[in-house]
N, CA and C atoms as an extended XYZ file, in Angstrom:
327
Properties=species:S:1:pos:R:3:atomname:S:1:resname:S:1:resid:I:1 pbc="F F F"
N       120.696       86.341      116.533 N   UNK     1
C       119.403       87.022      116.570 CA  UNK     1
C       119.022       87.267      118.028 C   UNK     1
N       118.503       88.431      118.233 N   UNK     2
C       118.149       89.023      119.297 CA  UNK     2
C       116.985       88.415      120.053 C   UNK     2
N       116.924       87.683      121.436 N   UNK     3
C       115.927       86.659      121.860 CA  UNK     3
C       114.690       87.963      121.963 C   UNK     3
N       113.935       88.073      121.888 N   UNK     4
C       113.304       88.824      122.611 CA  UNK     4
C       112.281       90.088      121.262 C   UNK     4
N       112.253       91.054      121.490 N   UNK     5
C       111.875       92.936      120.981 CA  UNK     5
C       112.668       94.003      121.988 C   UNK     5
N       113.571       94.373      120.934 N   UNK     6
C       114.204       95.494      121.187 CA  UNK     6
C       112.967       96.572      120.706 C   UNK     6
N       113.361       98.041      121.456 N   UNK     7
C       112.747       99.392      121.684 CA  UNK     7
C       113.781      100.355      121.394 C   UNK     7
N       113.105      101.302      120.118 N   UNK     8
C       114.069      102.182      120.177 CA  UNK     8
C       113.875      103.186      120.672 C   UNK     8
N       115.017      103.978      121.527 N   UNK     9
C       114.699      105.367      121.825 CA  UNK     9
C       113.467      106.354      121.276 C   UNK     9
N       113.344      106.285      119.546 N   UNK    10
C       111.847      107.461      119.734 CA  UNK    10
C       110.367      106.459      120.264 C   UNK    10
N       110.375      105.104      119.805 N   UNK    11
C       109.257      104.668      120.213 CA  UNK    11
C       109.094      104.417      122.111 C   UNK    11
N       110.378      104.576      122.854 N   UNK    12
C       110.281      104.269      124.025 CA  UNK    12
C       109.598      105.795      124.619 C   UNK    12
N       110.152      106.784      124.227 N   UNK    13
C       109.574      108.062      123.994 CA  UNK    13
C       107.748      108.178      123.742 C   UNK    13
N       107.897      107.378      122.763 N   UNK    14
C       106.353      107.888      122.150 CA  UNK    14
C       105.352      106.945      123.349 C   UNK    14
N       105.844      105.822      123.673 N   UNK    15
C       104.978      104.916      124.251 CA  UNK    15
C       104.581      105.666      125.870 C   UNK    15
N       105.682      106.442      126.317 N   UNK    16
C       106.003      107.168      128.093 CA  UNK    16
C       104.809      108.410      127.287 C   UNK    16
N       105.335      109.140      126.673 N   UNK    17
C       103.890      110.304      126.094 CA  UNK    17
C       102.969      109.719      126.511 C   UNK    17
N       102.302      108.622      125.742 N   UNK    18
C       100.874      107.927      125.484 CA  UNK    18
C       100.512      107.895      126.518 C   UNK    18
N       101.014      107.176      127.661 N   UNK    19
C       100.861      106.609      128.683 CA  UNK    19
C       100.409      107.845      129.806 C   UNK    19
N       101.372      109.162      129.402 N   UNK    20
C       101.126      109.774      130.377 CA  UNK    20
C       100.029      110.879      130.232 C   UNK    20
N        99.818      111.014      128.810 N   UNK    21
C        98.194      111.484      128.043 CA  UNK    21
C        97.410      111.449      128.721 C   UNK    21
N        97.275      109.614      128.632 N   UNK    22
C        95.961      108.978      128.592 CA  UNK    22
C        95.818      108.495      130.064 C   UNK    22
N        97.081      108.863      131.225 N   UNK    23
C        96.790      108.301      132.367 CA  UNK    23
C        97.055      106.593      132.326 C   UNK    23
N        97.356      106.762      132.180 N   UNK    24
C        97.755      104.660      132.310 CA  UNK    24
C        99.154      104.164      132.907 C   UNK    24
N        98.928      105.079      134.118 N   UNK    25
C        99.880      104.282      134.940 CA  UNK    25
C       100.021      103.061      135.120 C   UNK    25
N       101.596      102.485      135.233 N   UNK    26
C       101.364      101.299      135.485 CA  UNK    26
C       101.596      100.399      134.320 C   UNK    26
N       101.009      100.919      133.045 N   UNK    27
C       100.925      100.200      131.744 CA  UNK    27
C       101.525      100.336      130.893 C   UNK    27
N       101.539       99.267      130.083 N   UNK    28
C       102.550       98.923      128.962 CA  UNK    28
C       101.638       98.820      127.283 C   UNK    28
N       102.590       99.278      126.300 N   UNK    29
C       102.527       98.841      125.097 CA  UNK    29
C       102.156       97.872      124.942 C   UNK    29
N       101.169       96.989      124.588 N   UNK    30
C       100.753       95.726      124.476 CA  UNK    30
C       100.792       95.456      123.111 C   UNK    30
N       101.715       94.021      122.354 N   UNK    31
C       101.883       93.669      120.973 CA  UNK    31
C       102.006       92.226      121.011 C   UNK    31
N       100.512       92.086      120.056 N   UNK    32
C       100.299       91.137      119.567 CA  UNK    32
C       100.268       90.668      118.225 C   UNK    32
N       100.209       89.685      118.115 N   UNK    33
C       100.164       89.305      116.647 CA  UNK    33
C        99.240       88.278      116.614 C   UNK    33
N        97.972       88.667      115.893 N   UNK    34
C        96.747       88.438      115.527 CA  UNK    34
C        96.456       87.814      114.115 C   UNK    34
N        95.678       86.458      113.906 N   UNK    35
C        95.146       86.230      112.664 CA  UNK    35
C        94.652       87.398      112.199 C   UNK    35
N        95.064       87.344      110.656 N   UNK    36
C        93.830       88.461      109.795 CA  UNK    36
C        94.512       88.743      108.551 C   UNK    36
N        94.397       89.971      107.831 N   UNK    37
C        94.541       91.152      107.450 CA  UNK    37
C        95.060       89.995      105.799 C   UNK    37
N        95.800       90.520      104.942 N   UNK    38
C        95.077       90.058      103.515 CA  UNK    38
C        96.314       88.976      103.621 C   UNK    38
N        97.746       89.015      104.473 N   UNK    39
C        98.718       87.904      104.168 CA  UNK    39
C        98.860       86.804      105.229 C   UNK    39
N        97.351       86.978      106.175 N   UNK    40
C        97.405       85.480      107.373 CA  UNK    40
C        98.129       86.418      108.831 C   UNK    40
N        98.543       87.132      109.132 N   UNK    41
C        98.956       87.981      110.164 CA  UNK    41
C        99.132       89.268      110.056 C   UNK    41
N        98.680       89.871      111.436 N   UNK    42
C        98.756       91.449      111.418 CA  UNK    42
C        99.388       91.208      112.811 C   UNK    42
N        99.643       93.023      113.224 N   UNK    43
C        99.779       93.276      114.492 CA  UNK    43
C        98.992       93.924      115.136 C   UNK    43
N        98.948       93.983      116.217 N   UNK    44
C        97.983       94.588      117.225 CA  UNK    44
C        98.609       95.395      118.440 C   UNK    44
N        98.384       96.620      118.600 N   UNK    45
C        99.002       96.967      119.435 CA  UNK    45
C        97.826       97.850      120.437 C   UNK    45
N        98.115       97.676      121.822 N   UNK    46
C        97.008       98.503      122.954 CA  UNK    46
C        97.714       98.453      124.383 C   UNK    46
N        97.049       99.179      124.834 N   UNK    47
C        97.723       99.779      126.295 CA  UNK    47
C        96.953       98.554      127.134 C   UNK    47
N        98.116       97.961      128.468 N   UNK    48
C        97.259       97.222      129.361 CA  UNK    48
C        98.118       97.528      130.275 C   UNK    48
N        98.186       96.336      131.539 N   UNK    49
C        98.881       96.008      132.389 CA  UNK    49
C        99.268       94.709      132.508 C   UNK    49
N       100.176       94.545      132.559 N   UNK    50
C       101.591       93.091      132.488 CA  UNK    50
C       100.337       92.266      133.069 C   UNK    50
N       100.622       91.022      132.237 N   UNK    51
C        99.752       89.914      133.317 CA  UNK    51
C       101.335       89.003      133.660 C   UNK    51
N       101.186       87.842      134.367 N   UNK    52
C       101.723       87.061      134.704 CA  UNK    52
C       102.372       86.315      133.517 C   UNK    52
N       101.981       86.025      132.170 N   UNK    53
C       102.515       84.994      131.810 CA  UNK    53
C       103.080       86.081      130.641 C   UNK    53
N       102.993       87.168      131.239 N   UNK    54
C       103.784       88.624      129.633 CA  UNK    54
C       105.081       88.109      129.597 C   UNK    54
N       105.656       88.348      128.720 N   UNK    55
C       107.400       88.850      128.532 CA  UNK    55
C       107.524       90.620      128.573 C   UNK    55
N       108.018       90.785      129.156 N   UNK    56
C       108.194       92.027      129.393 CA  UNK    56
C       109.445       93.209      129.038 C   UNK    56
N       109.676       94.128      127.484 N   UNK    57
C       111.086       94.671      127.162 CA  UNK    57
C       110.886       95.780      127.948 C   UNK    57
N       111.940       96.518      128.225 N   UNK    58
C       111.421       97.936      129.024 CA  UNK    58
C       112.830       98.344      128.130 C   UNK    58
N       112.720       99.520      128.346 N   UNK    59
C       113.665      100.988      127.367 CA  UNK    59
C       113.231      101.982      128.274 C   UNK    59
N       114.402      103.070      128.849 N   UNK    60
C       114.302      103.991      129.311 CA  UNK    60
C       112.595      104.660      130.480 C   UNK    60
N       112.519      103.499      130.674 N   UNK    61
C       111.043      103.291      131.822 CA  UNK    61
C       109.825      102.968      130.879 C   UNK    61
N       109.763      102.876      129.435 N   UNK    62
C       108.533      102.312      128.813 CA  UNK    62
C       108.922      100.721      128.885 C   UNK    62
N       107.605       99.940      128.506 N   UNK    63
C       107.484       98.845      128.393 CA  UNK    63
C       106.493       98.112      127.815 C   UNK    63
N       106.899       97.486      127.127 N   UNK    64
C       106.574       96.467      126.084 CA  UNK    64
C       105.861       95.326      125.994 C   UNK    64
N       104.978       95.041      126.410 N   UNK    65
C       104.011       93.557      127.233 CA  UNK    65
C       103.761       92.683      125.488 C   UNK    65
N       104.367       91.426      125.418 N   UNK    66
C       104.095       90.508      124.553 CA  UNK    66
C       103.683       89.097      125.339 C   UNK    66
N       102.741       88.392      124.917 N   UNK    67
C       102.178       87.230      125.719 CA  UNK    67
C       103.222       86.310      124.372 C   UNK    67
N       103.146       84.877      125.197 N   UNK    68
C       104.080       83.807      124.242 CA  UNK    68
C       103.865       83.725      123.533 C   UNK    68
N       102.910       83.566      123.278 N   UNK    69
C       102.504       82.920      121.866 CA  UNK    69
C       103.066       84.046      120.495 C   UNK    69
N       103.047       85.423      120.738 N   UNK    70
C       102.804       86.515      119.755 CA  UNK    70
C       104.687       86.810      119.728 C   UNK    70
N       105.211       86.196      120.928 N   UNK    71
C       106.698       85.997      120.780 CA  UNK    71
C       107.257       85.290      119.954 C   UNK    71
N       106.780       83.999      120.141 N   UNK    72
C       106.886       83.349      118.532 CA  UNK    72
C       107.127       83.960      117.087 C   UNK    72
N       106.265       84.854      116.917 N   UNK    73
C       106.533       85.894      115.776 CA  UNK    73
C       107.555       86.749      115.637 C   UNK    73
N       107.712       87.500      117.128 N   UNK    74
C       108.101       88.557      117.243 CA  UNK    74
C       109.422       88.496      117.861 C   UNK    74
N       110.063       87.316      118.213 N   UNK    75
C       111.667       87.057      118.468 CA  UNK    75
C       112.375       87.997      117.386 C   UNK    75
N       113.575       88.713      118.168 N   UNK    76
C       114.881       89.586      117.107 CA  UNK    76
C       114.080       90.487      116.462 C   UNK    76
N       112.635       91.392      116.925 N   UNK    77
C       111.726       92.529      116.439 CA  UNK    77
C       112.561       93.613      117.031 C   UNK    77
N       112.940       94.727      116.190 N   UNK    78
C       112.412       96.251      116.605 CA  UNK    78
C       111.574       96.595      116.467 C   UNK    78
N       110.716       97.705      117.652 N   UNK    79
C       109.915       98.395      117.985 CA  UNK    79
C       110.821       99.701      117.567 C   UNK    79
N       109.822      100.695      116.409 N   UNK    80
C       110.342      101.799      116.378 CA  UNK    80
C       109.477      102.832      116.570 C   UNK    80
N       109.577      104.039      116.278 N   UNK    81
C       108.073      104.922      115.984 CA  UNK    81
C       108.381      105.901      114.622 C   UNK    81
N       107.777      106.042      113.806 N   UNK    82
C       108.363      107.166      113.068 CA  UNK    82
C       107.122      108.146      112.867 C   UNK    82
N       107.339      109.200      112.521 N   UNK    83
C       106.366      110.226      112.801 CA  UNK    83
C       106.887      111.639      111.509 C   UNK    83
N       106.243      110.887      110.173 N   UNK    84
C       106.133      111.195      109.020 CA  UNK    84
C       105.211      112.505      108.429 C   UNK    84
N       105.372      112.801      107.209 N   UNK    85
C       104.307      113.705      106.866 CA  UNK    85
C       103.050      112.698      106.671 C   UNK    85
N       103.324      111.886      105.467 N   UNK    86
C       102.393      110.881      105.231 CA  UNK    86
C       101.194      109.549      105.974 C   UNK    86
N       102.670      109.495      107.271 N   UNK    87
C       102.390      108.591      108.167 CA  UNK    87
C       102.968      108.461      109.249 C   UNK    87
N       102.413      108.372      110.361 N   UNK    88
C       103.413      108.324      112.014 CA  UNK    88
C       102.499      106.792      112.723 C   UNK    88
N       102.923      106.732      113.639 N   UNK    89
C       103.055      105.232      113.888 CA  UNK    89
C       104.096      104.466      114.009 C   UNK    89
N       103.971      103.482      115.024 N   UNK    90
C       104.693      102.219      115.655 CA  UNK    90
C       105.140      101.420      114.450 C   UNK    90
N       106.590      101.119      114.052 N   UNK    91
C       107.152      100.342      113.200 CA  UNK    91
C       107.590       99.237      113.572 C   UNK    91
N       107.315       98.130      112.943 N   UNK    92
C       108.282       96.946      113.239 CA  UNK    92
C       109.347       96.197      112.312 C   UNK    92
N       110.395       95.844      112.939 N   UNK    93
C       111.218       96.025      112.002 CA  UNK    93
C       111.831       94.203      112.642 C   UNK    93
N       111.178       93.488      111.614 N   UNK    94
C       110.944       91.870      111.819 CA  UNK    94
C       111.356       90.869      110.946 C   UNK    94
N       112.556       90.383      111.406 N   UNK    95
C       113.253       89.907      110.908 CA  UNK    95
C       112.267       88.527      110.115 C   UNK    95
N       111.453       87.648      111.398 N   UNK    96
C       110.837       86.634      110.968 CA  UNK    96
C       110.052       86.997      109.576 C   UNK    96
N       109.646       87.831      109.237 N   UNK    97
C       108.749       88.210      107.994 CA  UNK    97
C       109.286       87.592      106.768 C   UNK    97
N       108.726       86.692      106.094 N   UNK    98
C       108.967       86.146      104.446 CA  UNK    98
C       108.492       87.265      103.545 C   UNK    98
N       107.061       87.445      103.990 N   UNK    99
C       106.291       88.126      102.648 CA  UNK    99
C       105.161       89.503      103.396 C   UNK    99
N       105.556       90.089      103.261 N   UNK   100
C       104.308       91.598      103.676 CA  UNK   100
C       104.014       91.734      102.225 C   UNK   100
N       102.547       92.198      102.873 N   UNK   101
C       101.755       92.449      101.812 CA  UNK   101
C       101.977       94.153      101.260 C   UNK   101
N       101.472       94.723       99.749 N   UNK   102
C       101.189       95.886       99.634 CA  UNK   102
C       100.927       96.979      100.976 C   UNK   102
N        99.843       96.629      101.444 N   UNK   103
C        99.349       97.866      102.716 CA  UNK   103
C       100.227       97.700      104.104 C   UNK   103
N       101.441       97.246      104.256 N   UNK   104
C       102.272       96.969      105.125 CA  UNK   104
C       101.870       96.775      106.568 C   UNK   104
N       100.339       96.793      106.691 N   UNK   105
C       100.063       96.180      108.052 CA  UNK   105
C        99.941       94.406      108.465 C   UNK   105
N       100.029       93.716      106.539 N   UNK   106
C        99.684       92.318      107.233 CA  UNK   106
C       100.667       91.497      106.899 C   UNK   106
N       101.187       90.471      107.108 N   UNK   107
C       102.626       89.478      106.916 CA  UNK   107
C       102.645       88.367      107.007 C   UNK   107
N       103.116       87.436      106.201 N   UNK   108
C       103.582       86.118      106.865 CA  UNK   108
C       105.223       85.567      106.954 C   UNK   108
N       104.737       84.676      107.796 N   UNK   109
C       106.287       84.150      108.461 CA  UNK   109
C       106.696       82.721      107.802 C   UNK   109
């Protein structure tokens, strides 16, 4: 198993877009994994800048900011993007997951 979150080519893509939209030099994909949502964990994802205690994936100049704790979860993750009729958005593709719920945003491990 892969230590870390791998990035795939379209989401490393989609994340360099965002970034360069919205002006956020400097900044990274930020993914967390947050109490909540109906199965005890969700994800969270937002634009910041690396702090000191980040883990940091980079792909083709995007990058990926996870703090430890949300690594825990997210060890041997793909980061994907898919960009659907129905639905577009950041995929994760997580090995740790036992049980996702129906609305595929919440999970437990």
């Amino acid at each position: 198993m892969a230590m870390g979150v791998s990035v795939s080519e379209r989401a490393a893509a989609r994340i360099k877009e965002l970034i360069s939209a919205e002006n956020r030099d400097g900044q990274g994909l930020r993914v967390k994994v947050v109490g909540g949502g109906c199965s005890g964990l969700q994800y969270k994802v937002d634009f910041d800048m690396p702090k000191g205690t980040d883990k940091v994936f980079e792909k083709d100049g995007a990058k990926v900011l996870v703090d430890m704790k949300s690594l825990l979860y997210l060890t041997g993750t793909e980061l994907d993007y898919k960009d659907e009729l129905m639905q577009s958005g950041f995929v994760f593709q997580n090995p740790n997951v036992k049980k996702a719920c129906g609305c595929g945003a919440s999970f437990t491990v």
